[in-house]
C-alpha positions in Angstrom: -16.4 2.3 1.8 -14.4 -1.1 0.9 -11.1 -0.8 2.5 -8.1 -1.4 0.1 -4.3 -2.3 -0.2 -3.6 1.2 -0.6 -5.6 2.8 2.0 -4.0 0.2 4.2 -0.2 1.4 3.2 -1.6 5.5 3.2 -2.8 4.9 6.8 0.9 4.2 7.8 2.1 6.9 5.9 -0.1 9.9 5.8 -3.2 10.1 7.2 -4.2 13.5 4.8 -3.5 11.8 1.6 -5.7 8.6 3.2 -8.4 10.9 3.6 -7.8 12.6 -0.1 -7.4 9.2 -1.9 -10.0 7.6 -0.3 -12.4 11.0 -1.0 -12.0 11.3 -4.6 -9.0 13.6 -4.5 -5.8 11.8 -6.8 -3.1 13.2 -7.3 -1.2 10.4 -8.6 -1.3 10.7 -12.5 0.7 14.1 -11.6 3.8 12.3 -10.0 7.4 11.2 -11.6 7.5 9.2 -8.3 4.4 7.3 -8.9 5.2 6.6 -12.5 8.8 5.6 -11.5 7.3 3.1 -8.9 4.9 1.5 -11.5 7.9 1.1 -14.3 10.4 -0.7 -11.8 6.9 -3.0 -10.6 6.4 -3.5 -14.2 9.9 -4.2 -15.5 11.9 -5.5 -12.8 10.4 -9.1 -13.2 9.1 -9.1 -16.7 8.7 -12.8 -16.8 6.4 -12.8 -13.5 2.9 -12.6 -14.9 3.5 -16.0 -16.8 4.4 -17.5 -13.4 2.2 -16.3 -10.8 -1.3 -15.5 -10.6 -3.1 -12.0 -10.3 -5.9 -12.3 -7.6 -8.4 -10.1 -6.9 -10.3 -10.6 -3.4 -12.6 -8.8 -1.3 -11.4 -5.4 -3.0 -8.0 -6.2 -3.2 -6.0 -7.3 -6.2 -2.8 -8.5 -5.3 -0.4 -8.4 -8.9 1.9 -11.6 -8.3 0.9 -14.8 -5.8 2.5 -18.2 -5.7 -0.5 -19.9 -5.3 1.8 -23.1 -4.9 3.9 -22.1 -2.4 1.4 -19.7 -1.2 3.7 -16.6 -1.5 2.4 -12.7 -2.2 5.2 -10.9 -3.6 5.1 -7.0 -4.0 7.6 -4.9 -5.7 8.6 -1.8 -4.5 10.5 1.7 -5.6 12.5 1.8 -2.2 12.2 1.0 1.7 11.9 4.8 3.1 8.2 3.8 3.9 9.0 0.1 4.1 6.1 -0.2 7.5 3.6 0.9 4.9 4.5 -1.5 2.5 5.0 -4.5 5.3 1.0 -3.6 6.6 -0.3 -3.7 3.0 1.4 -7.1 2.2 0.0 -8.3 5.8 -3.1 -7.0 4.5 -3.0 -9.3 1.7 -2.1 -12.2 3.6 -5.0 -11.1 5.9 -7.2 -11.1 3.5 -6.4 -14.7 2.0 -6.8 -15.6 5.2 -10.3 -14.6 5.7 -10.8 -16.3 2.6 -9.9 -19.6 3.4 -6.6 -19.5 2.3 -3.9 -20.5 5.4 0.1 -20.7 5.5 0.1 -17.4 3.3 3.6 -15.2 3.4 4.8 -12.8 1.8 8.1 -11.2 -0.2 8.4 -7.5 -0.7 11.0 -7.1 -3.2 13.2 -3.9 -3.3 14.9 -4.8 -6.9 16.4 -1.1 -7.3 18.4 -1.8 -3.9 18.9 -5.9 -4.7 17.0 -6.5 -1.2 14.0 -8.7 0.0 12.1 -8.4 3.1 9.7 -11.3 4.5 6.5 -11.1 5.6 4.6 -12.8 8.1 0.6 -12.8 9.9 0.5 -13.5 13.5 -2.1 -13.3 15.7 -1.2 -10.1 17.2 -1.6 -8.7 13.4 -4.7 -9.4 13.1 -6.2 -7.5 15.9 -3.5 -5.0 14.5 -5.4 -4.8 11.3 -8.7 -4.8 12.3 -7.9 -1.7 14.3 -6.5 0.0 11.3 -9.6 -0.9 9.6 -11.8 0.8 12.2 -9.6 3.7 12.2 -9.5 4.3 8.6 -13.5 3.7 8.0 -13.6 6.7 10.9 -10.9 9.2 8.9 -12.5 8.2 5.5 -16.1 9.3 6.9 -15.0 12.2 9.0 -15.9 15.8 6.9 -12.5 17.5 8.3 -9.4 16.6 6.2 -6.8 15.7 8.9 -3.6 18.1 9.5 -0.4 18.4 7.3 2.1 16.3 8.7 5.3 18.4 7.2 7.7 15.5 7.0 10.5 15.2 4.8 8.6 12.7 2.7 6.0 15.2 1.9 8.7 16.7 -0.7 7.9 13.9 -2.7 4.4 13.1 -2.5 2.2 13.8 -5.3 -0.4 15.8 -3.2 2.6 18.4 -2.1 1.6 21.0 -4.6 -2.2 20.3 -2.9 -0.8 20.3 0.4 1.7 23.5 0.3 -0.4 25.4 -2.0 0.8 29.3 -0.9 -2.5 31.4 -1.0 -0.8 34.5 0.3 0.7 34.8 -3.5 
């Protein structure tokens, strides 16, 4: 299995939904959450597609780089999983990296809440990320989808209604 952006930010938020997404189980398409996310990612910068460059790379596609000032820049709904979002934009510089591309960092933009946060690759994230890559090639192939985690975030995931599912009913 190619290893993506979002399996990147699931690992750092739910390991279950890694495991679902990355098996063929989406729930996605089902969530107000989700479609909120891609409106504000779609709107908020409506003039950013004529600026910056879409790249797709080694199974990645990253929606908005400033290939001049070698700049990825991700929108996002909100910062309550703002780890996830800061690995998966490491990811992308990562990536670039491996690529050939050096002196890559990143913006994740928060345009809801009017904040930015910066994003840089050291060394010390790249051993990071290769790990994550080991361990998510090892939850992806396992047969056993992993626990619940029953976390206040769950109430707004699209696989709750998966998750939660009552079967004494």
């Amino acid at each position: 299995m190619q290893i993506n952006a979002t399996l990147i930010n699931l690992y750092h938020v739910c390991k279950r939904e890694l495991w679902l997404h990355a098996n063929g189980i989406r729930m996605e398409h089902t969530s107000e959450t989700v479609a909120e996310g891609k409106l504000i990612g779609e709107t908020s910068y409506a003039s950013r597609s004529e600026k910056y460059t879409e790249v797709e790379i080694d199974g990645i596609k990253i929606d908005f780089y400033d290939a001049r000032n070698k700049v990825v820049h991700e929108v996002k709904k909100s910062n309550k999983v703002e780890k996830a979002h800061i690995a998966q934009v490491k990811y992308y510089i990562y990536k670039l990296l491996r690529n050939g591309v050096e002196g890559v960092s990143g913006v994740i933009e928060y345009p809801k809440m009017r904040q930015t946060e910066r994003v840089c690759l050291s060394p010390a994230d790249i051993l990071e990320i290769e790990d994550w890559e080991r361990s998510i090639d090892q939850i992806v192939k396992s047969e056993n989808c992993p626990p619940l985690l029953d976390r206040p975030i769950c109430k707004t995931c699209s696989y709750y209604d998966f998750c939660y599912i009552n079967d004494d009913a």
